[in-house]
Backbone as numpy.savetxt, mean C-alpha at the origin, in Angstrom:
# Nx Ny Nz CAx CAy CAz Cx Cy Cz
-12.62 -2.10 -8.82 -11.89 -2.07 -7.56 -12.83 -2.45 -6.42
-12.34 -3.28 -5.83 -13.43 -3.98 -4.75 -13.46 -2.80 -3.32
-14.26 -2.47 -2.74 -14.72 -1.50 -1.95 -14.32 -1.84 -1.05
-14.11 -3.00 -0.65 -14.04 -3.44 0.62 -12.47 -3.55 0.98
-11.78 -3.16 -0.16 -10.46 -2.86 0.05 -9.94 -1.48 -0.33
-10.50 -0.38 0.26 -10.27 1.11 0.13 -10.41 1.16 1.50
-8.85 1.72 1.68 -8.66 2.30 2.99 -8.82 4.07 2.92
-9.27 5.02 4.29 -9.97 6.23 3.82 -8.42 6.63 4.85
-7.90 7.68 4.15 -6.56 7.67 5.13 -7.27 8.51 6.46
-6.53 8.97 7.77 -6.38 9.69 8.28 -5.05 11.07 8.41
-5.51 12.33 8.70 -4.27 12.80 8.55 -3.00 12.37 9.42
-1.54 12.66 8.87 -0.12 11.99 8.79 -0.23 10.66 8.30
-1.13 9.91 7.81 -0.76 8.46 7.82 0.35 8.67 6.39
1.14 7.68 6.73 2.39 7.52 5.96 2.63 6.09 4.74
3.03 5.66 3.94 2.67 4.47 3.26 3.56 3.29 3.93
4.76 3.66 5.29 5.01 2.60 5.67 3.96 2.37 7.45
3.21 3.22 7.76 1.94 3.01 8.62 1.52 2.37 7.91
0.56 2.40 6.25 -0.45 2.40 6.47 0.25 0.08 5.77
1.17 0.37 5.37 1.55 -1.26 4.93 1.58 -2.23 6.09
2.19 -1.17 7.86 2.28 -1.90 8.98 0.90 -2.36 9.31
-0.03 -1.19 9.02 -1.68 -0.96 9.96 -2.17 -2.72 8.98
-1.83 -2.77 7.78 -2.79 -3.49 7.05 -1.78 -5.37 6.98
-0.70 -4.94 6.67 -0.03 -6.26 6.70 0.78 -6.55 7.60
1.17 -5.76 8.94 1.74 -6.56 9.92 3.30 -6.11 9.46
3.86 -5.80 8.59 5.25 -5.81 8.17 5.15 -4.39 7.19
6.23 -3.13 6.87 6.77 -2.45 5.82 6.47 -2.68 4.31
7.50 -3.93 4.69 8.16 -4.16 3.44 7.24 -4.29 2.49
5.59 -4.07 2.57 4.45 -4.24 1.46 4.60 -3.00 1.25
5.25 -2.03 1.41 5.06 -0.36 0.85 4.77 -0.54 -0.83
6.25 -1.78 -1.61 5.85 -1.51 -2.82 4.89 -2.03 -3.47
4.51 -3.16 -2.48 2.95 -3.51 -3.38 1.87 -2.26 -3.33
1.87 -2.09 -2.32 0.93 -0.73 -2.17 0.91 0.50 -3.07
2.43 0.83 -3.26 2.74 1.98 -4.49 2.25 1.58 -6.01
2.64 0.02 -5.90 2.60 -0.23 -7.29 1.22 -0.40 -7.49
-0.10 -0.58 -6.58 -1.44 -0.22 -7.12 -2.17 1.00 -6.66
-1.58 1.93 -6.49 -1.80 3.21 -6.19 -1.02 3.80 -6.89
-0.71 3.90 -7.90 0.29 4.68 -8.86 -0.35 6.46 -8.65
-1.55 6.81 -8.96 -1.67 8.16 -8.80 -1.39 8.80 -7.67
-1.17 7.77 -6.54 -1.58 8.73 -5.17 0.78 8.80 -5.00
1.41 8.32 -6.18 2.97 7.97 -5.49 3.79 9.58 -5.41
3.06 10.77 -5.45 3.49 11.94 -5.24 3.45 12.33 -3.34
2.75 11.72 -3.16 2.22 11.86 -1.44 3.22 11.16 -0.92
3.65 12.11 0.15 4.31 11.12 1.34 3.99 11.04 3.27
2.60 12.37 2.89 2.54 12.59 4.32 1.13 12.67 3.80
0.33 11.98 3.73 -1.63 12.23 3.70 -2.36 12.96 4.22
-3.09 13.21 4.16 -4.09 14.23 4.23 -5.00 13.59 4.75
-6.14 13.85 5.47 -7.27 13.38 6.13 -8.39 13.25 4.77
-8.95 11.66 4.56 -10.03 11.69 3.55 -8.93 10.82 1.99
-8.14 10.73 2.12 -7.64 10.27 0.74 -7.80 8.41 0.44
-8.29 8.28 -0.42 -8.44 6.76 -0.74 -7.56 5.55 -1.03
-7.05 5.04 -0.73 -6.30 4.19 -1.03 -6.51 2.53 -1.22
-6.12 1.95 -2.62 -6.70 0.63 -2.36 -5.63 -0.29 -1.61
-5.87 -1.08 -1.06 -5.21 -1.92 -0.11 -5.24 -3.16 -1.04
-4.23 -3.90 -1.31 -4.67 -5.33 -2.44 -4.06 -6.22 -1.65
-4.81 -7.66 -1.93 -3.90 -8.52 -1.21 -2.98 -8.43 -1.38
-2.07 -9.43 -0.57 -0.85 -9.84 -0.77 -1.32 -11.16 -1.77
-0.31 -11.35 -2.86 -0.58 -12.31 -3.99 0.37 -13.54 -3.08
0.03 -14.67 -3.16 0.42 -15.65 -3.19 2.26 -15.98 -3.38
2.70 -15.54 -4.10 3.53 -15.50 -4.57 4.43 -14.60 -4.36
4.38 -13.54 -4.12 4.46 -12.10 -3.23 5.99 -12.22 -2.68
6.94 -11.86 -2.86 8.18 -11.74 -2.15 9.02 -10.33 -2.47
9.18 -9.25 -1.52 9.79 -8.15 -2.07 10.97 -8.27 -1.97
11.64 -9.27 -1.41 13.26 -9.79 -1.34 13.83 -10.75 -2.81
12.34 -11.22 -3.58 13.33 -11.96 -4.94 13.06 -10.72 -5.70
14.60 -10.78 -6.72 14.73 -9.96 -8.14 13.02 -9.49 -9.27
13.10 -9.05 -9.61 12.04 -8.40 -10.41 11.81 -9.50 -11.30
13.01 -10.45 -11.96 12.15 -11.23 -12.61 11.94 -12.45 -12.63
12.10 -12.75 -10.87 11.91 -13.68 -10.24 10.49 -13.82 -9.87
10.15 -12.96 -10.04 8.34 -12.28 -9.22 7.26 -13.12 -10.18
């Protein structure tokens, strides 16, 4: 996991903050969930929790079908 993409939360940050803080738009919440699978019990953070931030892939659309992706 590249370091330079671990965000350190602050407390309340939320996963549609932290998709706005990093991509400008929400709608990356599920990329974010889907590479943070351990942290998908949280919905209100805690001060200190790690999170990796991944690009956005190229290809990336959360509006086409699943197996359009």
């Amino acid at each position: 996991m590249d370091e330079n993409r671990i965000y350190t939360t602050v407390q309340g940050d939320m996963w549609d903050s932290i998709a706005y803080h990093f991509y400008g738009d929400v709608k990356y919440i599920g990329l974010l969930l889907q590479n943070n699978l351990d942290l998908l019990e949280i919905y209100v953070f805690s001060a200190g929790t790690k999170v990796f931030i991944p690009e956005i892939p190229e290809e990336y659309d959360e509006d086409l079908p699943e197996w359009r992706r």
